[in-house]
N, CA, C and O atoms as CSV, one atom per row, in Angstrom:
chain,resi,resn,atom,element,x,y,z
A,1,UNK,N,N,168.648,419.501,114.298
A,1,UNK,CA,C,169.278,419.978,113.106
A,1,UNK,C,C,170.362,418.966,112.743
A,1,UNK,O,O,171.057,418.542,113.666
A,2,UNK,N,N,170.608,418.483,111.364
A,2,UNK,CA,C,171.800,417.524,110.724
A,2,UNK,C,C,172.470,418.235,109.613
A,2,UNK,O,O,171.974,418.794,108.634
A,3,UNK,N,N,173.586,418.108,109.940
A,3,UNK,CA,C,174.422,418.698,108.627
A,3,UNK,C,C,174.776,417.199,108.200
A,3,UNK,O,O,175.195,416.392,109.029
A,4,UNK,N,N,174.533,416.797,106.515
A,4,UNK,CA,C,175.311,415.815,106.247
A,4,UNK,C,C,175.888,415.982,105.203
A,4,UNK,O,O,175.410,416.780,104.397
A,5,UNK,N,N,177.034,415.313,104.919
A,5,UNK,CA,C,178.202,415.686,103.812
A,5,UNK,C,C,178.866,413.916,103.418
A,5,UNK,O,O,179.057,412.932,104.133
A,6,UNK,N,N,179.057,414.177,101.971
A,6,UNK,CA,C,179.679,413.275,101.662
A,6,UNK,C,C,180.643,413.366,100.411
A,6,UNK,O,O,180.359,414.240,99.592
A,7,UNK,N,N,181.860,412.492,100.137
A,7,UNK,CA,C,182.813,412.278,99.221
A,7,UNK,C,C,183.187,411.458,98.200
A,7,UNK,O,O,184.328,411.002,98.275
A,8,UNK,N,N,182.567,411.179,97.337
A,8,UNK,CA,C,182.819,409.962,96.558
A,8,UNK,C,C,184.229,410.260,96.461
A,8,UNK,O,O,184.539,411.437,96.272
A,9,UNK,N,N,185.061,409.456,96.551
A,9,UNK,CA,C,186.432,409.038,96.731
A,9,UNK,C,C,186.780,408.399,94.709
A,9,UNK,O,O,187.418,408.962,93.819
A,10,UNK,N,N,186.097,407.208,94.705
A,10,UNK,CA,C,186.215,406.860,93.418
A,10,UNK,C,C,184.337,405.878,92.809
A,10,UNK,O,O,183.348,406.380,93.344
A,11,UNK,N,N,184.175,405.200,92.259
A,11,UNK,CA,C,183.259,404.704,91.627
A,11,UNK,C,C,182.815,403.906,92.581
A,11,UNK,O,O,181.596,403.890,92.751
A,12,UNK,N,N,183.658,403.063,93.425
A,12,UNK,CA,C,183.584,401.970,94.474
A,12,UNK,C,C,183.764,402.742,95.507
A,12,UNK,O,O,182.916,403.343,94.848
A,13,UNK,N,N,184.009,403.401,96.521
A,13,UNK,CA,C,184.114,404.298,97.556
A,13,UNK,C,C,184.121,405.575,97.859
A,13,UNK,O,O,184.720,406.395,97.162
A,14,UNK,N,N,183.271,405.980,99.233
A,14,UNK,CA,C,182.704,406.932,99.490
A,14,UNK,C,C,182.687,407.134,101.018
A,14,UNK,O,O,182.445,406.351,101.936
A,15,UNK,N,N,183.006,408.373,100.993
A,15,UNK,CA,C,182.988,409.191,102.469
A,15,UNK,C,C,181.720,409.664,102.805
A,15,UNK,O,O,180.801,409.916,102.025
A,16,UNK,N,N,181.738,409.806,104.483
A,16,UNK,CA,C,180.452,410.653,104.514
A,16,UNK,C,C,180.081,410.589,106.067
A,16,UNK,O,O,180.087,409.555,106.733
A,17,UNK,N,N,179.753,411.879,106.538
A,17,UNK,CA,C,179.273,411.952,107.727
A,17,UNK,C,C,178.553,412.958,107.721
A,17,UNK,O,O,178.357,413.675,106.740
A,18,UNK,N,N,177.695,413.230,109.763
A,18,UNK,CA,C,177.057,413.995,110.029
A,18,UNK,C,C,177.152,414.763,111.230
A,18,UNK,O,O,177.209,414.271,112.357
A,19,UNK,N,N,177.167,415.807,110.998
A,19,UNK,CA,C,177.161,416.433,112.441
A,19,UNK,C,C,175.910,416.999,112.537
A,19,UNK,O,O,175.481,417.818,111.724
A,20,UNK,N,N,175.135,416.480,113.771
A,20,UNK,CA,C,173.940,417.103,114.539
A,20,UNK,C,C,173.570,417.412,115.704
A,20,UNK,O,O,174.175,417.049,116.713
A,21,UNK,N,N,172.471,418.163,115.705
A,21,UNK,CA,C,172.408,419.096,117.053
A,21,UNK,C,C,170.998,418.817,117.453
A,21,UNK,O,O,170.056,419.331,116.849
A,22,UNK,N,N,170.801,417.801,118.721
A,22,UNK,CA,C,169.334,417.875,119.318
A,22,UNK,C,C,168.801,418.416,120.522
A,22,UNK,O,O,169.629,418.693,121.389
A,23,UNK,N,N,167.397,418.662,120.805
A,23,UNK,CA,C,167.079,419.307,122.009
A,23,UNK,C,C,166.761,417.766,122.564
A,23,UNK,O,O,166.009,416.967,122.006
A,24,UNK,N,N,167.624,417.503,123.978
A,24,UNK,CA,C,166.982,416.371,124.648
A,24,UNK,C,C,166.301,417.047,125.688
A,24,UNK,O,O,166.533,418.119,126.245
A,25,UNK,N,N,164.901,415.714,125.917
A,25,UNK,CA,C,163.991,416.366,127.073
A,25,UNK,C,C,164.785,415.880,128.219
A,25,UNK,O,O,165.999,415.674,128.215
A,26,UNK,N,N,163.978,415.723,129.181
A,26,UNK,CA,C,164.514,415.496,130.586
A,26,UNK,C,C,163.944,414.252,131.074
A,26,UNK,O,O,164.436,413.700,132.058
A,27,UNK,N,N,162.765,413.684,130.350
A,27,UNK,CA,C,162.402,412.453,130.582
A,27,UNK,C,C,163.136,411.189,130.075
A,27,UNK,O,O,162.925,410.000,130.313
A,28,UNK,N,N,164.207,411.901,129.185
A,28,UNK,CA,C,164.801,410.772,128.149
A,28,UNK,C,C,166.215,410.426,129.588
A,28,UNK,O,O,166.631,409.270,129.663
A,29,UNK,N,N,166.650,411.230,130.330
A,29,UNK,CA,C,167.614,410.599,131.151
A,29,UNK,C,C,167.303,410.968,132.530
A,29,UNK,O,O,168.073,411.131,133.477
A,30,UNK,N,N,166.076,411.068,132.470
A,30,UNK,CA,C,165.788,410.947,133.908
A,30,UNK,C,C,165.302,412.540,134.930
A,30,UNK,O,O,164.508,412.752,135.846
A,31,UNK,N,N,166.065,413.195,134.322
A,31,UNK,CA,C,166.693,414.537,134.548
A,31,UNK,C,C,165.487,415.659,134.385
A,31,UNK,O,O,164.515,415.360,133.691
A,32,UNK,N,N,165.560,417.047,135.075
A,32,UNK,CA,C,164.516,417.784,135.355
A,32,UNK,C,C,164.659,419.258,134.213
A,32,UNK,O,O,163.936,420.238,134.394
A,33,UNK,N,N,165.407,419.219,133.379
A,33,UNK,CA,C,165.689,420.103,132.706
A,33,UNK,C,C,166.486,419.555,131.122
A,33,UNK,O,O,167.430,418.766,131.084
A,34,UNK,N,N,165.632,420.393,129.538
A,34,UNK,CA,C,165.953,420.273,128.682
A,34,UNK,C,C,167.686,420.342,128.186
A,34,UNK,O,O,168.016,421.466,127.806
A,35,UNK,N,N,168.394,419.666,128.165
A,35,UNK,CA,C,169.963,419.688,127.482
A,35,UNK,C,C,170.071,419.526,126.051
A,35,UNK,O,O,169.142,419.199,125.312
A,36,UNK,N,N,171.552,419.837,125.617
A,36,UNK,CA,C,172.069,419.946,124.118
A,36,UNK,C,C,172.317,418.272,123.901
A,36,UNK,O,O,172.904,417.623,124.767
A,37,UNK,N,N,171.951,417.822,123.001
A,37,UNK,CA,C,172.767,416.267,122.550
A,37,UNK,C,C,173.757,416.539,121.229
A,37,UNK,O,O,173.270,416.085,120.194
A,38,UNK,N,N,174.533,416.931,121.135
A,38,UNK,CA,C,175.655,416.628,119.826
A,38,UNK,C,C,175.505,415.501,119.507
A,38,UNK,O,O,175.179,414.715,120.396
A,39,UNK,N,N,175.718,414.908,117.878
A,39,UNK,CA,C,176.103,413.492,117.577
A,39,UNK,C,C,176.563,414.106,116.382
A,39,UNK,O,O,176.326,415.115,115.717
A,40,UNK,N,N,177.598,412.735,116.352
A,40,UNK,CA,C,178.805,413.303,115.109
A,40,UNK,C,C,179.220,411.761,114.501
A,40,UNK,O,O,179.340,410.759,115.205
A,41,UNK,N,N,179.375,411.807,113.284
A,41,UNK,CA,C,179.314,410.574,112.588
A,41,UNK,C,C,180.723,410.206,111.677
A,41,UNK,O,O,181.284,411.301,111.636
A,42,UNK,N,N,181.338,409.514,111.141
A,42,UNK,CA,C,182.045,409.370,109.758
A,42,UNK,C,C,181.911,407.953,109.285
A,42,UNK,O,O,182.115,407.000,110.036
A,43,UNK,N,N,181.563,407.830,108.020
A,43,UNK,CA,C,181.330,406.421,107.585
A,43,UNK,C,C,182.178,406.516,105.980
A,43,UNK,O,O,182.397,407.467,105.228
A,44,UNK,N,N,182.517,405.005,105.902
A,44,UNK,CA,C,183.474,404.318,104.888
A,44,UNK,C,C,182.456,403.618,104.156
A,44,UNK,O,O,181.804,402.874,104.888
A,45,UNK,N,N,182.045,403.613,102.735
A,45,UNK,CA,C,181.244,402.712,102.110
A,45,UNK,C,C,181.755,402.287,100.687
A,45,UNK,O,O,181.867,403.244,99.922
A,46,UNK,N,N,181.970,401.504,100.353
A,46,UNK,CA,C,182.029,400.300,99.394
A,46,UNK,C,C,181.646,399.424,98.859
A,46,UNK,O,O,181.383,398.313,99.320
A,47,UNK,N,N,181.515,400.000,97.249
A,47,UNK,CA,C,180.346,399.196,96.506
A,47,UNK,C,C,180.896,397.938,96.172
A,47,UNK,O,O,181.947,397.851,95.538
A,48,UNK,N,N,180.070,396.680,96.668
A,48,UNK,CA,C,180.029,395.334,96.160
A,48,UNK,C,C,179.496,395.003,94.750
A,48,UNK,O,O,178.464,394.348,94.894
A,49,UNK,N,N,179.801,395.205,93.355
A,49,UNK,CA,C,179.022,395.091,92.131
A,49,UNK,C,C,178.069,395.792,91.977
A,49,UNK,O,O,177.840,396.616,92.863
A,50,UNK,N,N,177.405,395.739,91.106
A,50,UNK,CA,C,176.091,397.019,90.808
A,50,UNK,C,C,175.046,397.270,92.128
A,50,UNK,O,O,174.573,398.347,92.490
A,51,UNK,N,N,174.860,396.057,92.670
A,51,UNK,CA,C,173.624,396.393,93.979
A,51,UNK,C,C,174.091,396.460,95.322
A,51,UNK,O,O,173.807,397.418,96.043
A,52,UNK,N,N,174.905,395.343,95.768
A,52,UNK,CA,C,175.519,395.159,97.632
A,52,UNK,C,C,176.941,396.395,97.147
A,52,UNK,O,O,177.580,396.746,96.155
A,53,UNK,N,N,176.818,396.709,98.796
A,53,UNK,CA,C,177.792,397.284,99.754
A,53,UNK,C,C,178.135,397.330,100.873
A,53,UNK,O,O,177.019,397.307,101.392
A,54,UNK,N,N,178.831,397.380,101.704
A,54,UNK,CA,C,179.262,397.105,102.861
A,54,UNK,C,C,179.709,398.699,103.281
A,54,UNK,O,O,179.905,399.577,102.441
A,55,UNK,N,N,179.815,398.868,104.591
A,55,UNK,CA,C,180.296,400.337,105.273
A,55,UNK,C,C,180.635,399.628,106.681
A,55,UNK,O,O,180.286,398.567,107.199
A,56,UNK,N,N,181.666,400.937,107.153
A,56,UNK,CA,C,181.952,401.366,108.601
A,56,UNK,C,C,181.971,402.289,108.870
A,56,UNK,O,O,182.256,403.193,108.085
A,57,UNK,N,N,181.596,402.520,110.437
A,57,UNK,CA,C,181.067,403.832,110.663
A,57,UNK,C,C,181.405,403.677,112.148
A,57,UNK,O,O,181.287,402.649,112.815
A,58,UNK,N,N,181.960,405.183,112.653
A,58,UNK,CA,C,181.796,405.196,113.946
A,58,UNK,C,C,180.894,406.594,114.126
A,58,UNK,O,O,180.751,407.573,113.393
A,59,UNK,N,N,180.371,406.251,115.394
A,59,UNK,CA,C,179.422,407.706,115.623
A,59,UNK,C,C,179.839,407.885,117.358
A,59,UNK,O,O,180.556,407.018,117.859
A,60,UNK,N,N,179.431,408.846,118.060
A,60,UNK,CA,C,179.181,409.720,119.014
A,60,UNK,C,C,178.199,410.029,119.089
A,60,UNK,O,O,177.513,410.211,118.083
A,61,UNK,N,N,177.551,410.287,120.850
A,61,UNK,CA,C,176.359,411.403,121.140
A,61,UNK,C,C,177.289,411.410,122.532
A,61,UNK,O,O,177.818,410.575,123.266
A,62,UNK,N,N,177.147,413.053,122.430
A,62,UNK,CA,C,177.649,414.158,123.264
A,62,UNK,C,C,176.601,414.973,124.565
A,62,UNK,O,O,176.630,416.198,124.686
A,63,UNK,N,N,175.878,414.248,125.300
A,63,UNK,CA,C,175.305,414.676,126.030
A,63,UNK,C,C,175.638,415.989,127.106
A,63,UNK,O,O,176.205,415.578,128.119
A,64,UNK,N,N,175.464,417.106,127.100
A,64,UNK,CA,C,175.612,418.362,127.549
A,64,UNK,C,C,174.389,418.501,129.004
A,64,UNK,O,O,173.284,419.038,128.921
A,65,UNK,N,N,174.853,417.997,129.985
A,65,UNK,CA,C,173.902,417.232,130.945
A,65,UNK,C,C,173.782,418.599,132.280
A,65,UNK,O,O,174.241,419.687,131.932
A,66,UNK,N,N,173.374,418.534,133.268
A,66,UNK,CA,C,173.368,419.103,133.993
A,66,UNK,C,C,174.912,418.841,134.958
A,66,UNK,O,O,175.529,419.792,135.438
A,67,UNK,N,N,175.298,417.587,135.092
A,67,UNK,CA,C,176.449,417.028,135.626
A,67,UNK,C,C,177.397,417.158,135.310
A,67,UNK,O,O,178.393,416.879,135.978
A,68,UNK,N,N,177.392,417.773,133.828
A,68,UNK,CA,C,178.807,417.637,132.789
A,68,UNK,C,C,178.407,416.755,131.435
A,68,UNK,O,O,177.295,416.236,131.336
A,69,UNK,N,N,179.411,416.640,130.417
A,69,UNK,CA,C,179.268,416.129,129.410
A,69,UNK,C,C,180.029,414.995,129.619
A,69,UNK,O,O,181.125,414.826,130.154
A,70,UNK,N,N,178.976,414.008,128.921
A,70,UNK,CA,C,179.169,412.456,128.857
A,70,UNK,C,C,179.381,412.027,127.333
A,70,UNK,O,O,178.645,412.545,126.493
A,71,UNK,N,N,180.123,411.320,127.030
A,71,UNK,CA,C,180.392,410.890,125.520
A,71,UNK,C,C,179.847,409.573,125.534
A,71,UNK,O,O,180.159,408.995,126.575
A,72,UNK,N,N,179.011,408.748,124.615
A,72,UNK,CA,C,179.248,407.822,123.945
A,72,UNK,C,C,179.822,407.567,122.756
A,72,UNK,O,O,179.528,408.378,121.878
A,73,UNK,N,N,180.773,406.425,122.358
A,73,UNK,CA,C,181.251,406.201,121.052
A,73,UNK,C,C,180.862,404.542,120.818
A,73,UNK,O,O,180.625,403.514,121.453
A,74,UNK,N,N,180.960,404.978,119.664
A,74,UNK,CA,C,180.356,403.415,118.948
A,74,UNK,C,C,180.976,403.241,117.507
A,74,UNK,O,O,181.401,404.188,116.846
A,75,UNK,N,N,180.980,401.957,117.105
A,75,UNK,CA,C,181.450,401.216,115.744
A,75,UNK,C,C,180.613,400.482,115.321
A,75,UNK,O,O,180.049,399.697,116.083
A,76,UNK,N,N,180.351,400.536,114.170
A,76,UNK,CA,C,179.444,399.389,113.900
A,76,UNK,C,C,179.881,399.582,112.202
A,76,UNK,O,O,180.376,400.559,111.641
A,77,UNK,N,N,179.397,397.953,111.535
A,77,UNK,CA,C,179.052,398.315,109.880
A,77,UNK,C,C,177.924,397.318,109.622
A,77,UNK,O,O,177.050,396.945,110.405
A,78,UNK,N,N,178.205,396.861,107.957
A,78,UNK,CA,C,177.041,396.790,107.608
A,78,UNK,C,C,176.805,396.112,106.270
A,78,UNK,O,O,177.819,395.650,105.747
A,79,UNK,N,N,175.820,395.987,105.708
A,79,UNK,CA,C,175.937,395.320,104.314
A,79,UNK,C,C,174.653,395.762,104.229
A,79,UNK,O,O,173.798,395.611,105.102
A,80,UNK,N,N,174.412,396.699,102.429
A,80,UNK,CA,C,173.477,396.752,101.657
A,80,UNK,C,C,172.883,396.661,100.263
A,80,UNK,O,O,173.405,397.263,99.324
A,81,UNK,N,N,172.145,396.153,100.165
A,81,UNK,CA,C,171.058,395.550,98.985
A,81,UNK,C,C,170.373,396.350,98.749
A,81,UNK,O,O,169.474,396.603,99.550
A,82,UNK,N,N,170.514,397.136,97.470
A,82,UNK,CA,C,169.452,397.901,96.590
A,82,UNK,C,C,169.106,397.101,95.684
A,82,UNK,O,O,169.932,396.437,95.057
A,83,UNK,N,N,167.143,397.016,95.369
A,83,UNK,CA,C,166.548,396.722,94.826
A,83,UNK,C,C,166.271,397.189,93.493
A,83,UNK,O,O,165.625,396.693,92.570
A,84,UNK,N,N,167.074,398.525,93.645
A,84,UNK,CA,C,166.650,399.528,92.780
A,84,UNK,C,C,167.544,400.858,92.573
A,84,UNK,O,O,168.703,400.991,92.965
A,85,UNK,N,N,166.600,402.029,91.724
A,85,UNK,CA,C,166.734,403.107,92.322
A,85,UNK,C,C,166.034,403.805,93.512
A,85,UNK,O,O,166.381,404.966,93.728
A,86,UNK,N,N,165.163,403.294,94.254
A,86,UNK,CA,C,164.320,403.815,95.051
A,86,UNK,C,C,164.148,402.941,96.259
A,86,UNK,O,O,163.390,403.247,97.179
A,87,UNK,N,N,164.846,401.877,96.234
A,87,UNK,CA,C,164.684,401.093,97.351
A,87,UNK,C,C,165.875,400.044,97.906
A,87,UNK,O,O,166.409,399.111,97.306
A,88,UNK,N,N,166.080,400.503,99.173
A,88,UNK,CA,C,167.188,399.221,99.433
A,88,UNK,C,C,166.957,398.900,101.079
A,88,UNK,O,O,166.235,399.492,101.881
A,89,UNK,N,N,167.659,397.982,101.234
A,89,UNK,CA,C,167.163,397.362,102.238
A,89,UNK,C,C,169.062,397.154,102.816
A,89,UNK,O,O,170.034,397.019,102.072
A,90,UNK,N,N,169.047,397.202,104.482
A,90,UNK,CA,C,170.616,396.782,104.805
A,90,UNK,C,C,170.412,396.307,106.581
A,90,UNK,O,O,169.594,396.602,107.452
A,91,UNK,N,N,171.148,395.779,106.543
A,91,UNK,CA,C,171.406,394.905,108.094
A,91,UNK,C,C,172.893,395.465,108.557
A,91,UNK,O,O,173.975,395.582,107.980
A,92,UNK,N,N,172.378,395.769,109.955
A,92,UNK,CA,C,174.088,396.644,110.813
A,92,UNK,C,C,173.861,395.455,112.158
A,92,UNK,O,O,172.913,394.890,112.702
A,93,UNK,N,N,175.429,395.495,112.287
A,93,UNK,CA,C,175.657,395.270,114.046
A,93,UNK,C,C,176.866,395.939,114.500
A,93,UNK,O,O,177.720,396.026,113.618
A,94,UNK,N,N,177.235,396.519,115.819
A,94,UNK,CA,C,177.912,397.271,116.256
A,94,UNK,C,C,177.941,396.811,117.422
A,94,UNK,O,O,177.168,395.949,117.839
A,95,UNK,N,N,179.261,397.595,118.364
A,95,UNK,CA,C,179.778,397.731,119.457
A,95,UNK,C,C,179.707,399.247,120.426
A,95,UNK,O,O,179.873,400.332,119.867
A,96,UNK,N,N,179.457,399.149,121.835
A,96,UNK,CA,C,180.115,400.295,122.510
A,96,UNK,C,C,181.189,401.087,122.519
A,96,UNK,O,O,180.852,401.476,123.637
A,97,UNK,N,N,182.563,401.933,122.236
A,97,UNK,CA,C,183.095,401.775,122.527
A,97,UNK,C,C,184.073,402.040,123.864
A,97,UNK,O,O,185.273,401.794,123.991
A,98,UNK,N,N,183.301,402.523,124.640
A,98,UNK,CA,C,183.448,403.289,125.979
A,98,UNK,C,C,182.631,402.885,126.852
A,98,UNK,O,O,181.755,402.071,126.560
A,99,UNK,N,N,182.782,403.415,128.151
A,99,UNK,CA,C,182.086,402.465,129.644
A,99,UNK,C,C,180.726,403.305,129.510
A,99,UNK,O,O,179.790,402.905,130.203
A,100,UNK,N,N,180.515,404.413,128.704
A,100,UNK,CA,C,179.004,405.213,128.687
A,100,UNK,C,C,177.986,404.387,128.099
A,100,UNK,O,O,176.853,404.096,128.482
A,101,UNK,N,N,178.926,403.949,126.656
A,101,UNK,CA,C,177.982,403.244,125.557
A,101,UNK,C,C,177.508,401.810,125.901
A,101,UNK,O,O,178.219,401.066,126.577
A,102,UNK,N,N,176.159,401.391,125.374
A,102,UNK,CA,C,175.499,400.081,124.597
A,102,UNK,C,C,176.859,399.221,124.608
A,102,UNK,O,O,177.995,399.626,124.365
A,103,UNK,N,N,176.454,397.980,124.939
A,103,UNK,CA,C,177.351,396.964,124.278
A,103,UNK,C,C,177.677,396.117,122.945
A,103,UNK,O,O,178.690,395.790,122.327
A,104,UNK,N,N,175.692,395.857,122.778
A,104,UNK,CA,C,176.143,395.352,121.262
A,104,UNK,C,C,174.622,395.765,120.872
A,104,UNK,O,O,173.571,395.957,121.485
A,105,UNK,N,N,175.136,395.805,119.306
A,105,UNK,CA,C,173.397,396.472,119.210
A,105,UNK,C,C,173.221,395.883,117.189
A,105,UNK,O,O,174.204,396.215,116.526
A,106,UNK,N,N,172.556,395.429,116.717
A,106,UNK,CA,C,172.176,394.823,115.979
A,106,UNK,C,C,170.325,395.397,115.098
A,106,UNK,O,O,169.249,395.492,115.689
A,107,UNK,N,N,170.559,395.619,113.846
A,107,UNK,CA,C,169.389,395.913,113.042
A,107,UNK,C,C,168.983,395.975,112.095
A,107,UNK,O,O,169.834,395.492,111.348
A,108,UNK,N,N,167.914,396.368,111.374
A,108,UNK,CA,C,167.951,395.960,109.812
A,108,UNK,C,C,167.396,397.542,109.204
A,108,UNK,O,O,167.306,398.478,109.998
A,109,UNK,N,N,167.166,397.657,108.253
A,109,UNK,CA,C,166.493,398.725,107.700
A,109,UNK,C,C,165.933,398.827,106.276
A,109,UNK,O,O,166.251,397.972,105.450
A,110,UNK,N,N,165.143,399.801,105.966
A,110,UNK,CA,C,164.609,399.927,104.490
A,110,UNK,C,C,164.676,401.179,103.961
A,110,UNK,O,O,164.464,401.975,104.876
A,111,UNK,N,N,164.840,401.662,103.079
A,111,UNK,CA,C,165.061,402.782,102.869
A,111,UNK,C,C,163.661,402.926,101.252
A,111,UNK,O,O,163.815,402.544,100.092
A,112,UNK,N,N,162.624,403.512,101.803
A,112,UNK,CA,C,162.071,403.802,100.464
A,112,UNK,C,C,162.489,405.387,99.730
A,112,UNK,O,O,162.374,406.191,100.655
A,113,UNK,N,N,162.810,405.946,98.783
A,113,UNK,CA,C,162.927,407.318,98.131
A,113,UNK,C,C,161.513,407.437,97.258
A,113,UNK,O,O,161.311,406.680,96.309
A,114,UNK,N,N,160.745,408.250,97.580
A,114,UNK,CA,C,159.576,408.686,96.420
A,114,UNK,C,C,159.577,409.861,95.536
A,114,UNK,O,O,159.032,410.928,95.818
A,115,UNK,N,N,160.315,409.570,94.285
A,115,UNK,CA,C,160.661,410.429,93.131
A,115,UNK,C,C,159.630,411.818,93.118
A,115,UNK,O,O,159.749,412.667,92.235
């Protein structure tokens, strides 16, 4: 389940995050029994002229484990290129920010919308 919410602030900037709720299996950490995963988001975005923008974002996943709950946190941003109304394309790289999390993590994406 995702709740997502957002704020246009002004014409050029915008708020926005998510709070969600997953069923993790037990194969995903090893572990012999289904747990809760929380992940919780807030992102900063800013329009570059009619098409590019750039964002920052930090997120969380909240693992609800058999051992106790483990946090990861992370930062990362970004820059994106809409083609359109229906299509854009954007490249992220990010950081860990805790001894749980990834160290560096890097990617691209596409986003198609079909009216």
């Amino acid at each position: 389940m995702n709740f997502i919410y957002g704020w246009d602030l002004s014409e050029t900037v915008a708020l926005s995050g998510s709070t969600q709720m997953n069923r993790a299996l037990p194969e995903a950490r090893g572990g012999d029994r289904e747990y809760a995963e929380w992940a919780q988001s807030a992102v900063a975005g800013f329009s570059v002229g009619a098409r590019a923008g750039v964002y920052a974002e930090w997120f969380a996943f909240f693992h609800a484990e058999r051992g106790g709950t483990r946090a990861e946190h992370y930062a990362n941003g970004g820059f994106t290129w809409s083609f359109g109304d229906d299509l854009q394309w954007d490249i992220r790289a990010g950081v860990g920010l805790n001894e749980s999390a990834t160290g560096f993590f890097a990617g691209t994406g596409l986003v198609v919308r079909f009216p």
